[in-house]
C-alpha positions in Angstrom: 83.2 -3.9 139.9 86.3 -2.0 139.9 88.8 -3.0 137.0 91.8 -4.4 138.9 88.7 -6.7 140.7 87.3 -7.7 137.4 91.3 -8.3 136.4 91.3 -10.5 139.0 88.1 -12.4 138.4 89.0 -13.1 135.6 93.1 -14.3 135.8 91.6 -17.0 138.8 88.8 -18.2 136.5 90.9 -19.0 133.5 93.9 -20.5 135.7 91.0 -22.9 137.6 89.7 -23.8 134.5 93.3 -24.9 133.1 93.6 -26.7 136.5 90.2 -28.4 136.7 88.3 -28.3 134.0 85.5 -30.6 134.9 84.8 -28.2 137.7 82.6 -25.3 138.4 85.4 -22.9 138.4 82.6 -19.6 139.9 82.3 -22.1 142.6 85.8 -22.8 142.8 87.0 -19.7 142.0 85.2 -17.8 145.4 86.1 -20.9 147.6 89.8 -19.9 146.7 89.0 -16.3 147.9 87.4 -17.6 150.6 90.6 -20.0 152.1 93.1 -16.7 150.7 91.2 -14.0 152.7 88.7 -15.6 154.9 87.8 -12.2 156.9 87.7 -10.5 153.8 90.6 -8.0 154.1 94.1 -7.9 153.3 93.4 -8.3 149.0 94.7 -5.6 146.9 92.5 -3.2 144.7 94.9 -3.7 142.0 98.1 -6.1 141.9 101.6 -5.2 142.9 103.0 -3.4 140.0 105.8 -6.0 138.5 109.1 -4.2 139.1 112.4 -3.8 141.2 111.1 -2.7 144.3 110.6 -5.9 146.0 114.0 -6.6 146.8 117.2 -4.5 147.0 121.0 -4.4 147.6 120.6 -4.9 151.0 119.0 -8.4 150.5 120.5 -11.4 151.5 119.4 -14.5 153.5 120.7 -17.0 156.1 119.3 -20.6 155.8 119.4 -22.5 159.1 117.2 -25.4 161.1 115.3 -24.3 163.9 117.2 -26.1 166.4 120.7 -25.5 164.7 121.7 -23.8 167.8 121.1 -25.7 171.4 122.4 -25.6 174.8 120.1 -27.8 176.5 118.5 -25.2 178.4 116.7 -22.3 176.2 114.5 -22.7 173.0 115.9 -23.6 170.1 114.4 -20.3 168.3 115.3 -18.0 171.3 118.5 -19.1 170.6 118.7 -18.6 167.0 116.5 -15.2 168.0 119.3 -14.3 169.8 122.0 -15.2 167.5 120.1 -13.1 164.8 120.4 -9.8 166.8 123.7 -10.0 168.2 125.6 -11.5 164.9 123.5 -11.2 161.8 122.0 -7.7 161.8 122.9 -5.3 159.1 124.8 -8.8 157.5 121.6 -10.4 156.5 117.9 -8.9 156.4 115.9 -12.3 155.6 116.0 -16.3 157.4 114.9 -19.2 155.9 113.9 -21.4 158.5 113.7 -24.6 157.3 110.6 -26.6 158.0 109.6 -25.9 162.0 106.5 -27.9 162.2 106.2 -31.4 163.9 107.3 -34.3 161.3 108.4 -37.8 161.2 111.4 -37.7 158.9 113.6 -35.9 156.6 114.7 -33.3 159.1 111.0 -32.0 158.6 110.0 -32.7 155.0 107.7 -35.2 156.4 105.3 -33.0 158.2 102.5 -34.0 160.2 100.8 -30.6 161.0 101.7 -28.0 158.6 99.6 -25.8 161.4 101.8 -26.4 164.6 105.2 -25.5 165.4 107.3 -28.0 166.4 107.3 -27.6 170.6 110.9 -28.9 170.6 111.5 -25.8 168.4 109.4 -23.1 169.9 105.9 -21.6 169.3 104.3 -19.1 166.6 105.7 -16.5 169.2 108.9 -16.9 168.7 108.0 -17.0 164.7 106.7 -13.9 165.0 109.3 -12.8 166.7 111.8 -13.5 164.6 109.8 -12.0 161.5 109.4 -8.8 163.2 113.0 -8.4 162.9 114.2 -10.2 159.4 112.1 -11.1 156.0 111.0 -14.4 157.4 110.8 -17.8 154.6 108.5 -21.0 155.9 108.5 -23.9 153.6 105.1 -24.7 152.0 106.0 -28.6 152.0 103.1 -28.7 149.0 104.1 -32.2 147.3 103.7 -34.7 150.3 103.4 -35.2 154.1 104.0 -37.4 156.7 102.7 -41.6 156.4 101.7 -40.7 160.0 100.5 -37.5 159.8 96.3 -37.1 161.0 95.8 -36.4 156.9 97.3 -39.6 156.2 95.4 -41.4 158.8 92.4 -40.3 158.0 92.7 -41.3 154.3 93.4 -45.0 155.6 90.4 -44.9 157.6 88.4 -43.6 154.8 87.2 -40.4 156.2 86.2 -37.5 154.2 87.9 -35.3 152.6 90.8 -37.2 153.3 89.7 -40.3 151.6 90.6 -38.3 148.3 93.3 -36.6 149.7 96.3 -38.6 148.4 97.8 -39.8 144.8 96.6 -43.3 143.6 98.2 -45.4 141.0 98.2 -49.1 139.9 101.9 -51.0 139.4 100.1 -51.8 136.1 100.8 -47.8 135.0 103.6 -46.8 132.9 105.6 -45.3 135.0 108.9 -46.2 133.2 109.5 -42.4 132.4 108.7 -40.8 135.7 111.5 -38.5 136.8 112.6 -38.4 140.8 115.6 -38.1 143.2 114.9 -41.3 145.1 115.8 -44.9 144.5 113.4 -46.4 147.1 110.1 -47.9 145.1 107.9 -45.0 144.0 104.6 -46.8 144.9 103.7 -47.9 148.5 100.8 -50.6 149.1 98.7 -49.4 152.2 95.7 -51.2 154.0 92.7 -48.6 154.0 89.3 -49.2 154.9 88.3 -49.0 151.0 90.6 -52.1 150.7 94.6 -52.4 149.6 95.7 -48.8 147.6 98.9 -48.3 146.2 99.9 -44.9 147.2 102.7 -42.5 145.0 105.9 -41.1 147.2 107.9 -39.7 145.1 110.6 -39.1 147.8 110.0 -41.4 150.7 107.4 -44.1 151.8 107.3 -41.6 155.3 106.2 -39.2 152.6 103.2 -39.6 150.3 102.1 -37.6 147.6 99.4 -35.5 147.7 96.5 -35.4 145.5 96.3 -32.1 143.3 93.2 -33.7 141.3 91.1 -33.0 144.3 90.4 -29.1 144.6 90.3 -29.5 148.3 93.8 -30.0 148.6 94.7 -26.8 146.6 91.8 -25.0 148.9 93.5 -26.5 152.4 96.9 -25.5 151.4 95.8 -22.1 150.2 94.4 -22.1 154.1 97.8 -22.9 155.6 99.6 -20.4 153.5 97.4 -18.0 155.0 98.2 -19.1 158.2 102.0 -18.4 157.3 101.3 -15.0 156.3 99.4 -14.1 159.3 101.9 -15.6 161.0 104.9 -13.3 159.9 106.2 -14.9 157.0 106.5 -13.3 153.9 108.5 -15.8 151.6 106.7 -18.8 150.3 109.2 -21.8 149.3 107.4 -24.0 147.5 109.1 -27.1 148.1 109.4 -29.9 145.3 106.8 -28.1 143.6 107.7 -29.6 140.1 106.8 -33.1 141.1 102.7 -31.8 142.8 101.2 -32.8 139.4 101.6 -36.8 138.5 99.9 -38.5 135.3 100.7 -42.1 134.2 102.6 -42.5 131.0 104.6 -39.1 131.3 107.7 -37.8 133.5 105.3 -36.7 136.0 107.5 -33.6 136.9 107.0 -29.7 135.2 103.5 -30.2 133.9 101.0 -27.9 132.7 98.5 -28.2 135.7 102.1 -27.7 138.2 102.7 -24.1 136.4 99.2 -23.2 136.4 99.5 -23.8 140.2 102.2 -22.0 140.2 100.9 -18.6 138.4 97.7 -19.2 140.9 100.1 -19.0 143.9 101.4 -16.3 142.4 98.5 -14.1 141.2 97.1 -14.5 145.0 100.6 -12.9 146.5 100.3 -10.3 144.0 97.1 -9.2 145.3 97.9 -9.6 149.0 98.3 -6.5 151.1 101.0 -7.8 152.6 104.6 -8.2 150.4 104.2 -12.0 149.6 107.2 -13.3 148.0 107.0 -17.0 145.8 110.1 -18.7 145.6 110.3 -22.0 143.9 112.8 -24.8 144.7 113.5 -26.8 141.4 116.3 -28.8 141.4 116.9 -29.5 137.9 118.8 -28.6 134.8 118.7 -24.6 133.7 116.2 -24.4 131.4 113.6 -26.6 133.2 114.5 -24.4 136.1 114.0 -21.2 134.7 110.9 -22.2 133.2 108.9 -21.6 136.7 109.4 -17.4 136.0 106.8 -18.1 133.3 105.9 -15.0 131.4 106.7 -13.2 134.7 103.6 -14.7 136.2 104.8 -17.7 138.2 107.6 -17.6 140.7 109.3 -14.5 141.8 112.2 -16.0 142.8 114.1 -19.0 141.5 117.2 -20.9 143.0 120.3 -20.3 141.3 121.0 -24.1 141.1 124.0 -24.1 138.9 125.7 -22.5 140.7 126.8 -24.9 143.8 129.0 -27.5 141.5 129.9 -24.9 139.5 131.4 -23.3 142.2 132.6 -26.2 143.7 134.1 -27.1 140.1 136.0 -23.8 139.7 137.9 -23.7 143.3 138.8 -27.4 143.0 140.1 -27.1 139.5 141.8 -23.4 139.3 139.7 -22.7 136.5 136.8 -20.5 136.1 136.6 -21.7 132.3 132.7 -23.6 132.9 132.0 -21.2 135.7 132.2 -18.3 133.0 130.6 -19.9 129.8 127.7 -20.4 132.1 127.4 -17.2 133.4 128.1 -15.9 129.7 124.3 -17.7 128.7 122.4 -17.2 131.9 119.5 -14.5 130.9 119.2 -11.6 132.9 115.9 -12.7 135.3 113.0 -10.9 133.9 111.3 -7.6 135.2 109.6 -7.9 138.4 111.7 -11.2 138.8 115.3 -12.7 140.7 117.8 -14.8 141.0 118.5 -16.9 144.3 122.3 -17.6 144.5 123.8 -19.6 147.2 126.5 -22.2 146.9 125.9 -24.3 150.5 122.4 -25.9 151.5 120.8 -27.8 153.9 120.3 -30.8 151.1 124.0 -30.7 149.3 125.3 -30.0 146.3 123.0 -31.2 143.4 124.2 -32.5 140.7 121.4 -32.6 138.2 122.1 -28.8 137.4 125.2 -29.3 135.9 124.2 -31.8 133.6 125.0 -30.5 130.6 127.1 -28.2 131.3 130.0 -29.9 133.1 131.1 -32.5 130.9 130.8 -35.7 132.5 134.9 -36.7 132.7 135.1 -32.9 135.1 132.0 -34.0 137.0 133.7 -37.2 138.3 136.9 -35.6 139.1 135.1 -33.2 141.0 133.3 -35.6 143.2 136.7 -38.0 143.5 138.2 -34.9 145.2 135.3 -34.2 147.5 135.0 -37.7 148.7 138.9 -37.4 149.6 137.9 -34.5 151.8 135.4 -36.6 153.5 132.4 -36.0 151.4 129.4 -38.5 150.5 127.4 -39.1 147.3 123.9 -40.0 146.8 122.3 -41.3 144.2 118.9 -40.7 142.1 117.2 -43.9 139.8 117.3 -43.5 136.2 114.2 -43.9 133.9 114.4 -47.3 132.6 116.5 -48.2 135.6 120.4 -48.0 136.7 121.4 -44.7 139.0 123.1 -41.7 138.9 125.0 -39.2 141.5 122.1 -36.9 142.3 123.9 -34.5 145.5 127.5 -34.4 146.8 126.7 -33.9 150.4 129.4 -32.6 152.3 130.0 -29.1 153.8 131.1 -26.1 151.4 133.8 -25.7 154.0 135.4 -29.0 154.1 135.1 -29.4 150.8 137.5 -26.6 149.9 140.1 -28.6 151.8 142.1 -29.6 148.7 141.8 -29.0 145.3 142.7 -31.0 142.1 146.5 -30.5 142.6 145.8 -32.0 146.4 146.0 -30.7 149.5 147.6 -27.0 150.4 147.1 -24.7 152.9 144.6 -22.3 151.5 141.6 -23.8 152.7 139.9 -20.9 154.2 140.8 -18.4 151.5 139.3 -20.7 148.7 136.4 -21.4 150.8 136.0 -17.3 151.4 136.4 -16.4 147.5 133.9 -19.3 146.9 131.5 -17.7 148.9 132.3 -14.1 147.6 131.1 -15.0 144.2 127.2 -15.3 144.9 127.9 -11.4 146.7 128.8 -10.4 143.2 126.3 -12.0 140.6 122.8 -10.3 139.7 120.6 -12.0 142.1 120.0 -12.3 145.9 122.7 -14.2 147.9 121.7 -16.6 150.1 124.1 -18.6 153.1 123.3 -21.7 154.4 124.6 -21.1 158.6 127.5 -23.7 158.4 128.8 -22.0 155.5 128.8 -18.7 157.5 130.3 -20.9 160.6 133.0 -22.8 158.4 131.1 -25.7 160.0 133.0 -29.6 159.9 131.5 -32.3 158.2 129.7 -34.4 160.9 130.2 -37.5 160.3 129.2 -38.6 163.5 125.5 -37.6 162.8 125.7 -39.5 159.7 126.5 -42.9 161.8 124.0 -42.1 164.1 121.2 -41.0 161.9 121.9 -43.5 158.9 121.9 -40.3 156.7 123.9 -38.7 153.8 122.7 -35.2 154.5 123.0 -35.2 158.4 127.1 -34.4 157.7 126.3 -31.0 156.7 123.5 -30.2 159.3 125.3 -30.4 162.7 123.8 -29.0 165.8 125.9 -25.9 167.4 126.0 -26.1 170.9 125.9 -22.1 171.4 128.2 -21.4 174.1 131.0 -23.1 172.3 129.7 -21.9 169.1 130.2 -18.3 170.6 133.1 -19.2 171.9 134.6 -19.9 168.4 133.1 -16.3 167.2 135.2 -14.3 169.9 138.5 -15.9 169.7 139.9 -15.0 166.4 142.0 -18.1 165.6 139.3 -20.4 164.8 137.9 -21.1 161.0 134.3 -19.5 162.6 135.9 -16.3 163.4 137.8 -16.0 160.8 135.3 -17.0 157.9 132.5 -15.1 160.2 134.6 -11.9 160.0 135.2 -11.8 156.2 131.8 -12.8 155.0 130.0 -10.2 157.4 132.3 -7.7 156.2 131.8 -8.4 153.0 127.9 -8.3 153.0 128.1 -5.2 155.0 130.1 -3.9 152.0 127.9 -5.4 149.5 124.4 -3.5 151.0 125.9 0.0 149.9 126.8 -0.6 146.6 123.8 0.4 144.2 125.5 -1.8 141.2 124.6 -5.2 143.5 120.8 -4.5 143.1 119.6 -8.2 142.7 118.6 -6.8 139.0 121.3 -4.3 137.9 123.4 -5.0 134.8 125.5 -7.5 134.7 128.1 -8.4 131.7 130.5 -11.6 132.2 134.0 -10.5 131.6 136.9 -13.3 129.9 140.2 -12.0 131.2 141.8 -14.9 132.3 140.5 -18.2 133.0 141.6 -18.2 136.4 139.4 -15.1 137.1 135.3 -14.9 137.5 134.7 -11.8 136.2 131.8 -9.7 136.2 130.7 -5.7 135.7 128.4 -4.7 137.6 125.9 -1.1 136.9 123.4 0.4 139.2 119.8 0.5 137.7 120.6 4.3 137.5 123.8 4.0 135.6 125.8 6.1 138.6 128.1 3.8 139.4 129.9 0.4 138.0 132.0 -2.5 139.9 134.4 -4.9 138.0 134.2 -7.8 140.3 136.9 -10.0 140.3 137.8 -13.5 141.5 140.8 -16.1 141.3 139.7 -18.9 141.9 143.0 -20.5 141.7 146.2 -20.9 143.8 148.2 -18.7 141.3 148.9 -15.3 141.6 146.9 -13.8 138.5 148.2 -10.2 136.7 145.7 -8.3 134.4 147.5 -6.1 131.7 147.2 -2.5 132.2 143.8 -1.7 130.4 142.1 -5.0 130.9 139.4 -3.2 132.3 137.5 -0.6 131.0 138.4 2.3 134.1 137.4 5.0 132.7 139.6 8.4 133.1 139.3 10.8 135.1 137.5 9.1 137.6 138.6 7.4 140.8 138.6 3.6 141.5 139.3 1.9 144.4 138.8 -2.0 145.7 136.0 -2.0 148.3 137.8 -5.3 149.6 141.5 -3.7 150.4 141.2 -0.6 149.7 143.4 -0.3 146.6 143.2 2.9 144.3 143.6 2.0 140.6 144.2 3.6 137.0 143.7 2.2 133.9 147.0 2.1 132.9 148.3 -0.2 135.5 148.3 -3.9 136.3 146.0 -5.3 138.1 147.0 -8.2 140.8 145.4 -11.0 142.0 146.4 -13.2 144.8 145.7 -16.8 144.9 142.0 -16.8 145.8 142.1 -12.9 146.3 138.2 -11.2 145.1 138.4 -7.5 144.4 135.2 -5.5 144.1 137.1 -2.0 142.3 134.1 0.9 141.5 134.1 4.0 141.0 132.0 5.1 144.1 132.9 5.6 147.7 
């Protein structure tokens, strides 16, 4: 057997044995193989050599719905097919579609056939077709699926496999300390044919939990990841992957078994023929976040989750003073490993990431000033009972309406600088499509759909939406044109390698400031940001512009020395290097 094989063999067996250790993990082990590769092909000799070759400068993702864009007439995904070609080529060179399958609820987080596309949407052709052209993500909705979905069904008619297919508990548990973003009651009681079960939904009672105990539900979803691959799609997000393993008496979130699920996931991309990315979405303070790189064996990609209200935080307040100490403690991600840094998603602004690290008295202001721009809270349950703020959900855009001070008239260069910042930071950027569109809150959507987050998913009709792009007075034009051009920018600079250097810079506490150095040393960009409505002048030799060599802002154009000032507009980013 050759050596990375018997590497292999080995890595599965222990991680199956962590998993299930009443099981026959030889057995198990080749049943994994089996729902990975059923026809036998597409494994790797030897895994993908950890490194920084997965991902480069050019990265950078739009996050969008399948049916975002409509017109009544065409597909959903032609349209956003089409939209893809003419707008976001040579901007972006990956799309998140968020989930496409059939579903019940959730905007698609309750999904009934993880195998289907959703016919309103499209079909697996028009997946395909849009991976041909862009580094396509699918959402491996791993936790739960749909009350109504054939699974479900199935389980209540006490057919097999399904009969063991979902997470059983007793309201007799302890399950004072379990840790989730719902308030709704985290048990359901369900007629089956094996009598009255109390089922676990950790987000919904349209979504119940699956049951990682059972080895056939790690083997099935092993299948439909498969599927995905085959399918185009080469970024796995696991979704609300911290909650899969539950045990009575604990948090039930980040256990062992969920990592070791995690490093499995992982050691099977690593050996695919294909470039299989794992990206994990963990909403949740830093550390617990960054725990799912492992020792560089789990995810490959982590959200940036901090970042959104620490965004939000500095443009409202003028001050990058949080923004910065963070930054100043976040580790560089480790070899073979990235960052995902966005600011706008589909779900809001979460709040649980900057516990901690926003004091509570800056956190409240923060939100005070986004509800005046029309934004909504929700709220999580507490263990032990009582609630918290758990997302601000209101778009990026609208919520750079006014700041701390009030209202102004700088709402679109806030909202561009705030969007600038994940350009500049070691990771891969990543836009949800209303923050791209300077999309409206929708409050109308929220009425009709009895929903917090529907105000920040609003359906584009396309002619008027392309309307908006070629007239040059709207907010879409005008936020379209400088984030493009940015990003266009930002894919030739060597220094914004998702993993070059990165130091944090304290010049002023109005200014983000980072230094950026290519992974070959060649060339360095001061990135700079004023996130406030002052103009903001740097001292002659507040950067380190080293003699004798030329530097210039990529943004304006601007040729600098080290012995002059340096000036900032109010919410002005310069990107100054010393490369063409």
């Amino acid at each position: 057997m050759a050596q990375g094989s018997a590497s292999f063999g080995a890595r599965l067996s222990r991680l199956l044995t962590r998993i299930y250790p009443d099981v026959d993990c030889e057995i198990l082990g080749s049943q994994v193989v089996e729902a990975f590769w059923p026809d036998g092909t597409h494994r790797r000799k030897r895994p993908r050599v950890p490194g920084n070759t997965l991902w480069s400068e050019r990265d950078a993702l739009m996050i969008t719905y399948g049916n975002t864009l409509i017109d009544g007439t065409h597909k959903p995904l032609d349209l956003l097919h089409d939209f893809l070609l003419t707008h976001m080529q040579g901007v972006v060179d990956g799309v998140h579609i968020l989930p496409f399958f059939p579903y019940t609820s959730d905007d698609g987080f309750a999904v009934t056939d993880y195998r289907k596309v959703n016919p309103e949407l499209g079909d697996w052709a028009d997946i395909r077709r849009i991976g041909e052209a862009f580094h396509l993500m699918s959402d491996m909705v791993l936790n739960h699926v749909s009350s109504q979905s054939p699974w479900f069904n199935a389980y209540r008619q006490g057919q097999a496999p399904y009969d063991r297919f979902f997470y059983e508990a007793s309201p007799d548990d302890d399950l004072s300390d379990v840790v989730r973003p719902r308030t709704t009651p985290l048990l359901q009681l369900v007629d089956t044919a094996n009598g009255p079960k109390h089922v676990w939904c950790t987000f919904s009672h349209d979504q119940v939990d699956l049951n990682f105990e059972n080895p056939d539900v790690l083997l099935e979803i092993l299948r439909i990841i498969r599927l995905h691959i085959d399918q185009g799609v080469r970024i796995i997000r696991l979704d609300a992957v911290a909650f899969i393993w539950k045990r009575a008496g604990t948090s039930s979130i980040h256990l062992p078994e969920t990592h070791a699920i995690v490093q499995l996931l992982r050691l099977l991309a690593d050996y695919a023929t294909e470039t299989v990315v794992v990206l994990t979405e963990t909403n949740v303070p830093r550390t617990e976040n960054l725990s799912y790189f492992g020792n560089r064996n789990e995810a490959h990609v982590v959200y940036n989750f901090p970042l959104p209200p620490l965004i939000l935080h500095a443009m409202l307040a003028g001050s990058a003073r949080f923004l910065l100490k963070w930054a100043r403690a976040m580790p560089p991600a480790p070899l073979g490993c990235a960052y995902l840094n966005f600011t706008a998603s589909h779900d809001g602004i979460g709040m649980r990431p900057a516990e901690g690290v926003l004091p509570q008295q800056e956190i409240d202001g923060m939100i005070a000033c986004v509800r005046e721009s029309g934004g909504l809270v929700s709220m999580r349950s507490l263990p032990g009972g009582g609630e918290a703020p758990y997302e601000v959900n209101c778009t990026f855009f609208d919520a750079m309406t006014r700041t701390l001070r009030g209202a102004d008239d700088q709402k679109i260069a806030r909202f561009v600088c705030s969007q600038t910042i994940p350009m500049s930071l070691e990771g891969i950027p990543a836009f949800y499509i209303h923050a791209l569109l300077a999309t409206a809150n929708d409050h109308a959507a929220v009425a009709r759909r009895g929903m917090n987050r529907a105000v920040n998913r609003h359906r584009w009709d396309y002619p008027e939406l392309t309307r908006r792009l070629a007239d040059p007075e709207t907010d879409q034009a005008q936020v379209f044109s400088a984030l493009s051009s940015r990003l266009k920018i930002r894919a030739e600079q060597a220094a914004f390698h998702p993993n070059a250097t990165q130091f944090t810079l304290h010049l002023d506490d109005r200014v983000f400031a980072l230094w950026r150095q290519s992974l070959d040393r060649a060339q360095s960009i001061f990135a700079l940001h004023n996130v406030s409505g002052d103009s903001v002048t740097l001292p002659p030799g507040a950067l380190n512009l080293i003699e004798g060599e030329t530097w210039h802002d990529l943004l304006s154009g601007d040729a600098f020395r080290g012995d002059l000032e340096i000036t900032l507009a109010p919410y002005q980013c310069r990107w100054i290097t010393n490369r063409d």
